[in-house]
C-alpha positions as CSV (number, residue, x, y, z in Angstrom):
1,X,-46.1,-46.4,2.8
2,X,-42.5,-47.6,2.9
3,X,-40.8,-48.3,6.3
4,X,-36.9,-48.4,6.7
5,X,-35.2,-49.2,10.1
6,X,-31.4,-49.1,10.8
7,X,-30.3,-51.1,14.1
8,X,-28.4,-53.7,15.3
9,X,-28.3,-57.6,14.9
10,X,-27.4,-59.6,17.3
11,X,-26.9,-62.8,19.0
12,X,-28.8,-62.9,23.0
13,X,-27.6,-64.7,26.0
14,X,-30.3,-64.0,28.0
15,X,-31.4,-65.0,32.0
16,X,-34.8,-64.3,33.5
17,X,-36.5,-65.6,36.7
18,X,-38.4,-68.3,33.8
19,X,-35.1,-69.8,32.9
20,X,-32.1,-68.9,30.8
21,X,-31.6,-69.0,26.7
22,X,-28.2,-69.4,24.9
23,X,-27.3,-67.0,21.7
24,X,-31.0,-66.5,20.2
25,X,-31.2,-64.0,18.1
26,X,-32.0,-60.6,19.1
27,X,-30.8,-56.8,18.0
28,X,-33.3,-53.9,18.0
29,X,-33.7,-54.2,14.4
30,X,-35.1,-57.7,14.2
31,X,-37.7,-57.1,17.5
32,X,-38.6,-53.8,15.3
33,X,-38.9,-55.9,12.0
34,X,-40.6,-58.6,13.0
35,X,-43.1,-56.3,15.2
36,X,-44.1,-53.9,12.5
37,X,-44.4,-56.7,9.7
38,X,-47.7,-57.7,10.7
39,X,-48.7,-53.7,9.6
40,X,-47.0,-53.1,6.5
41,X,-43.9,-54.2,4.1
42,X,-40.2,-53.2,6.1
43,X,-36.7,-52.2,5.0
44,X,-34.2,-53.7,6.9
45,X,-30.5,-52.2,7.1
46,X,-28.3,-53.7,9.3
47,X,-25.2,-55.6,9.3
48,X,-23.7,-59.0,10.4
49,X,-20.6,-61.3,10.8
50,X,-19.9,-64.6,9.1
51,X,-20.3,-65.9,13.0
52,X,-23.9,-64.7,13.0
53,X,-25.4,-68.4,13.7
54,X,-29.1,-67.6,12.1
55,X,-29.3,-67.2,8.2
56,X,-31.9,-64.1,8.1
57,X,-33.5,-64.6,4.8
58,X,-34.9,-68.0,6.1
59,X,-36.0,-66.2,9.8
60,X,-38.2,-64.0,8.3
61,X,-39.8,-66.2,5.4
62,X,-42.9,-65.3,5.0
63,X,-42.8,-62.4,6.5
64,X,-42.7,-59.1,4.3
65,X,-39.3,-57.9,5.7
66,X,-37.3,-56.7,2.9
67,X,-33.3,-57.5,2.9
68,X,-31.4,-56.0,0.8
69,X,-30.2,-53.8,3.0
70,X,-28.3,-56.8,5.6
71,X,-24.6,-56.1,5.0
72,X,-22.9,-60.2,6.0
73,X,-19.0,-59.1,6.4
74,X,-17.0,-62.3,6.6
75,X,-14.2,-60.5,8.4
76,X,-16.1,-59.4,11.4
77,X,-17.8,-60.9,14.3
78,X,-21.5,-60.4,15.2
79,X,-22.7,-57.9,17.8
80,X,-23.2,-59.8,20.9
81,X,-25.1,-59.1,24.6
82,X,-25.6,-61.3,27.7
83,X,-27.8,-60.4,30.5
84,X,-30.4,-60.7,33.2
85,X,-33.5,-60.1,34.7
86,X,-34.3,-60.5,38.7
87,X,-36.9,-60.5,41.0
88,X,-39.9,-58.3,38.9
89,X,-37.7,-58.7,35.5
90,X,-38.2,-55.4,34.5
91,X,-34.8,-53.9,34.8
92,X,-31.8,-55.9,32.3
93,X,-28.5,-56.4,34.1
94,X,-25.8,-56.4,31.1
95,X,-23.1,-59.0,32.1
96,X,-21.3,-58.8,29.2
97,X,-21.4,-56.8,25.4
98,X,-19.0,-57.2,22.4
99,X,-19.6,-54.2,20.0
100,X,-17.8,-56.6,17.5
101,X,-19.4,-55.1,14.1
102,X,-21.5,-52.5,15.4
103,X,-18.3,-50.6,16.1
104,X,-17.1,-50.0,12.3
105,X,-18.9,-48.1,9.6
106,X,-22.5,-48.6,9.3
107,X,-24.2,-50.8,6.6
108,X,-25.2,-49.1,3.5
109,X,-28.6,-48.3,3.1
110,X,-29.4,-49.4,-0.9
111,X,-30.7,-47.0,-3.8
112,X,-34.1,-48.7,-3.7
113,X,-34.7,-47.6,0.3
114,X,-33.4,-44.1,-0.1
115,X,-37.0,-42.9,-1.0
116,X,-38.6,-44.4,2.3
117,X,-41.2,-42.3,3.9
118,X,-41.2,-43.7,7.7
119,X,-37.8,-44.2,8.8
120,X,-36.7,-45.6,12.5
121,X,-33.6,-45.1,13.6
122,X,-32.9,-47.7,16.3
123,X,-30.2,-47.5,19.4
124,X,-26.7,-46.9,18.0
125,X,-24.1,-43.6,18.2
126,X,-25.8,-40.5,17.1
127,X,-23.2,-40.1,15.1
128,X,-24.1,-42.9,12.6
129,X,-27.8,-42.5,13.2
130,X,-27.6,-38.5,11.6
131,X,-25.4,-40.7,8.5
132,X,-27.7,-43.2,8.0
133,X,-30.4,-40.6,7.7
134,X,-28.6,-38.3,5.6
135,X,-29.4,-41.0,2.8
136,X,-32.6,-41.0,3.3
137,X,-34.2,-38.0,0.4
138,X,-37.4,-37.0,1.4
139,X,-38.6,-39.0,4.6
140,X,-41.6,-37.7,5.7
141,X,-41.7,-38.8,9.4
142,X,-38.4,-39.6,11.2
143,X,-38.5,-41.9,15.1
144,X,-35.6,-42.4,16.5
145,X,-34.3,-44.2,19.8
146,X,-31.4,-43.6,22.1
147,X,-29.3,-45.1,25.8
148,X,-28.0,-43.6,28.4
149,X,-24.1,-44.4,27.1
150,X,-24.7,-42.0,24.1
151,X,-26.9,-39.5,26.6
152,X,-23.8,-39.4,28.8
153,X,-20.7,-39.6,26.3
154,X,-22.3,-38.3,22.9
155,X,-24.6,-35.5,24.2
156,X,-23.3,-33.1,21.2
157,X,-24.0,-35.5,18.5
158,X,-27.5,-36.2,20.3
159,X,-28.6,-33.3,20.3
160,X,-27.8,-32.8,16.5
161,X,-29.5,-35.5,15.5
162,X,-32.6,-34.6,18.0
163,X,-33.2,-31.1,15.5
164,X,-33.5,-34.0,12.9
165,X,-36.3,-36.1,13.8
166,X,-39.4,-35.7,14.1
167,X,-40.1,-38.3,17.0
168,X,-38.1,-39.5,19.9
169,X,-38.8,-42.8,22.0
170,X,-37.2,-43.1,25.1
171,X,-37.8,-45.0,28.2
172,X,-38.5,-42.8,31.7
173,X,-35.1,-43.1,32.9
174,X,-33.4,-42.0,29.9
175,X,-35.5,-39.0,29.5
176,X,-34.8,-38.0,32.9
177,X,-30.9,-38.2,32.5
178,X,-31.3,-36.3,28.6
179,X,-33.5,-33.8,30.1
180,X,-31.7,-33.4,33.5
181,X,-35.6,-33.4,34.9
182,X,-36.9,-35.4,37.6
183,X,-40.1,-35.2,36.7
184,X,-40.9,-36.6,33.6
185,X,-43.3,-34.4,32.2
186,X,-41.1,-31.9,32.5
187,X,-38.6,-33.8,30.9
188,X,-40.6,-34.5,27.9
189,X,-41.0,-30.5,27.7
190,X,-37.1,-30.0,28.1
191,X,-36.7,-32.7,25.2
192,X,-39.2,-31.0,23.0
193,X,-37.3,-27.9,23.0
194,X,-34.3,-29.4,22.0
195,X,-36.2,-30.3,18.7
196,X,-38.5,-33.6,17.9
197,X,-42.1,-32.8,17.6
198,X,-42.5,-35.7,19.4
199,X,-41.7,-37.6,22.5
200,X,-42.7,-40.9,23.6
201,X,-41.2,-42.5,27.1
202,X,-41.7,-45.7,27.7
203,X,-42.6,-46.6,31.6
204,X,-42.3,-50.7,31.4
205,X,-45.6,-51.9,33.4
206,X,-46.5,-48.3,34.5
207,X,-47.4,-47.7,30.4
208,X,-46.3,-44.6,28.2
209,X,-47.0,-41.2,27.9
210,X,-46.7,-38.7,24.6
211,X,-46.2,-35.7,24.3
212,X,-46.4,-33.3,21.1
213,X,-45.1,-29.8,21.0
214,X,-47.6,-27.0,20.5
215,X,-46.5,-26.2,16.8
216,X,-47.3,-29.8,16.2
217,X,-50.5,-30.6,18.1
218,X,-51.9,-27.9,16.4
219,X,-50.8,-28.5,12.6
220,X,-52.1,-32.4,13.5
221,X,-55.4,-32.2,15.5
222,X,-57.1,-29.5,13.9
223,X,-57.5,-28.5,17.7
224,X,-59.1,-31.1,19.5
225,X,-57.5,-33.4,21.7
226,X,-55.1,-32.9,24.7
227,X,-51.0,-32.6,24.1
228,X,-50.8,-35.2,26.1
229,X,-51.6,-39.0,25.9
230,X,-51.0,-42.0,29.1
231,X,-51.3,-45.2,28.3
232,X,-51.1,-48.0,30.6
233,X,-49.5,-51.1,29.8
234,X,-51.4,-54.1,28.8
235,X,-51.9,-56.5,32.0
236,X,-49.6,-59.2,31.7
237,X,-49.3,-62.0,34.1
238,X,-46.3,-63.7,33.1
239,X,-43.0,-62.2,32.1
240,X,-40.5,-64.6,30.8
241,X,-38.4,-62.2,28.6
242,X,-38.6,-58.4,28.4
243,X,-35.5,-58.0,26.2
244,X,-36.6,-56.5,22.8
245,X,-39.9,-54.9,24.4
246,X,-39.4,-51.5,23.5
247,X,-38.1,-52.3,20.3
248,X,-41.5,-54.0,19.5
249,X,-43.4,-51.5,20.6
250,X,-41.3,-48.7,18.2
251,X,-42.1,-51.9,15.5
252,X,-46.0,-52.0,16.5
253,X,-45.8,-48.2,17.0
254,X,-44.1,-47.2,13.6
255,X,-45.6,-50.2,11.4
256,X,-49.1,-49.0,12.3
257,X,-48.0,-45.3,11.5
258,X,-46.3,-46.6,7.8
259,X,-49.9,-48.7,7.5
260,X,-52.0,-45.7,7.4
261,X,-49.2,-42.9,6.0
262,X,-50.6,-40.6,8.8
263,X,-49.2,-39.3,11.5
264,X,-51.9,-36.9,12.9
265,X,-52.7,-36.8,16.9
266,X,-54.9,-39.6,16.7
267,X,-53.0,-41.5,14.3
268,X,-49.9,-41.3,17.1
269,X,-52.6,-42.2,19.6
270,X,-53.6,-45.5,17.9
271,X,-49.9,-46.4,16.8
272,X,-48.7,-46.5,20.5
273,X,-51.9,-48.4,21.3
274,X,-50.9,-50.9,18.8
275,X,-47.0,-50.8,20.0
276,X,-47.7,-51.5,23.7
277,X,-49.9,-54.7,22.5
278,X,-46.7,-55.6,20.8
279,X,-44.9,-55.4,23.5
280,X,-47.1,-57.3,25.3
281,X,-46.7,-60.3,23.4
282,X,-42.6,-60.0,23.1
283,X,-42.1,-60.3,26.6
284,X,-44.5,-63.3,26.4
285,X,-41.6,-65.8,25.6
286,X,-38.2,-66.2,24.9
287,X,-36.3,-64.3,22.4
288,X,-39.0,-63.6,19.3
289,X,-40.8,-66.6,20.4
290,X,-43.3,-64.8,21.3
291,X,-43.9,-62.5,18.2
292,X,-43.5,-65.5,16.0
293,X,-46.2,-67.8,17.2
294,X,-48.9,-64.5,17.0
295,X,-50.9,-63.4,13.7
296,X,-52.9,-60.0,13.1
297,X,-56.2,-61.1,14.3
298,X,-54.4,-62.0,17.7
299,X,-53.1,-58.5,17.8
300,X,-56.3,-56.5,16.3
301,X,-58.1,-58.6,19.5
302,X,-55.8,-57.7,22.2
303,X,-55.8,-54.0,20.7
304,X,-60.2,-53.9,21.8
305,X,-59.5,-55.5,24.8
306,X,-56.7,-52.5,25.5
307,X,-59.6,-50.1,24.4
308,X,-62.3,-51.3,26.4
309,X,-59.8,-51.5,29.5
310,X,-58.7,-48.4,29.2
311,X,-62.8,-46.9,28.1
312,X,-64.9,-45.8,30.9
């Protein structure tokens, strides 16, 4: 079925413990793009400058990444981010961000997308998120993500959109601050309530855990099951780059979801199985290196060896 995601583009200055790369492309809706490709076809919206230093179309040749949505303005500048990673690289350290075109009006989303059924609405203002999904007809499932800047200073428009979706994915320290919960599971519970069927929070190397509200785990297991899934992360020994992890695993997660058109309890069980091995390959590398240089069979292998790590 037909994927959509909305998020940014951008260009990465990026410094880890393995070395440091200069303006490689990066932007939650590329990781998210390139990720779920390998699953099904993908409607990109998102938006540019005439600075942007990568021509798109040829980046993703070959890849079933549909553009028609990439707005190039020749007036504006490219959203930019530098950073760094110390010690266990798990935590970025921004040094420097330049909104530049993510801070005017979102991109358009064309008349061919509006009849997507799996949309993702990647990190931006709440705000433009509920707009970009108000063109949107009849989606039938609806992920979006969010940061701590909108948490704090757009709480109102969060929760708005958060009575719109039907899944949020979130990393543990996020939920904590939107739920105003220590303890994560009863974080997830507090974000439930506020209205996604659906929460997902991302732990890095500690894995993820779902949880589904009770109107939902019924309607989608047919009873069986537990509301609530862990999943470790997949054992990886080297970590060059973890920028654009959880954007691959949202890309693994959602693609894998689009695949199959279902979105049942062990459906969303799968999906986030296939996510984290995403993400286990984006923080492989540099940049997208690592997605690039990967094919399905590499990712249906690691996905068994996940299962018969986890099976016991």
């Amino acid at each position: 079925m037909s994927l959509l995601v909305t998020g940014s583009i951008g260009i990465d200055t990026v410094t880890t413990p393995y070395g440091r790369r200069d303006n490689c492309l990066g932007g939650s809706a590329v990781y998210f793009s390139m990720a779920a490709s390998f699953f099904c076809p993908v409607r990109l919206v998102g938006v540019v400058g005439s600075d942007c230093p990568v021509n798109l179309n040829e980046f993703f040749a070959g890849r079933d990444v549909d553009l028609r949505g990439l707005e190039v303005r020749g007036m504006s500048r490219t959203f930019r981010w530098k950073g760094s990673y110390h010690d266990t690289a798990s935590d970025a350290i921004t040094e420097n961000i330049e909104l530049n075109v993510l801070s005017e009006q979102p991109p358009k989303v064309p008349d061919e997308f509006k009849d997507s059924s799996f949309v993702f609405l990647a990190n931006t203002a709440p705000a433009l998120q509920i707009e970009l999904l108000e063109r949107i007809e009849k989606p039938a499932f609806v992920a979006a993500d969010t940061m701590n800047c909108w948490i704090d200073g757009r709480r109102d428009d969060l929760k708005k959109l958060l009575e719109r979706i039907d899944c949020l994915i979130i990393n543990a320290e996020e939920a904590k601050a939107l739920a105003k919960e220590g303890n994560l599971i009863k974080a997830a519970d507090v974000i439930l309530q506020m209205g996604p069927r659906i929460v997902i929070i991302k732990k890095g190397e500690s894995g993820s855990v779902m949880c589904e509200s009770d109107e939902w785990h019924e309607q989608s297991s047919a009873g069986s099951g537990a509301k609530k899934f862990l999943l470790p992360a997949f054992p990886a020994a080297n970590v060059k780059d973890p920028t654009g992890a959880g954007d691959s695993f949202a890309g693994g997660f959602m693609g894998r979801l689009a695949s199959t058109g279902k979105s049942d309890t062990q459906s969303l069980k799968e999906a986030i199985a296939y996510g984290t091995v995403l993400a286990s390959f984006a923080i492989s590398e540099f940049s997208l290196e690592g997605l690039e240089k990967i094919r399905r069979p590499d990712i249906d292998k690691r996905f068994e060896q996940l299962r018969e790590l986890v099976n016991f």
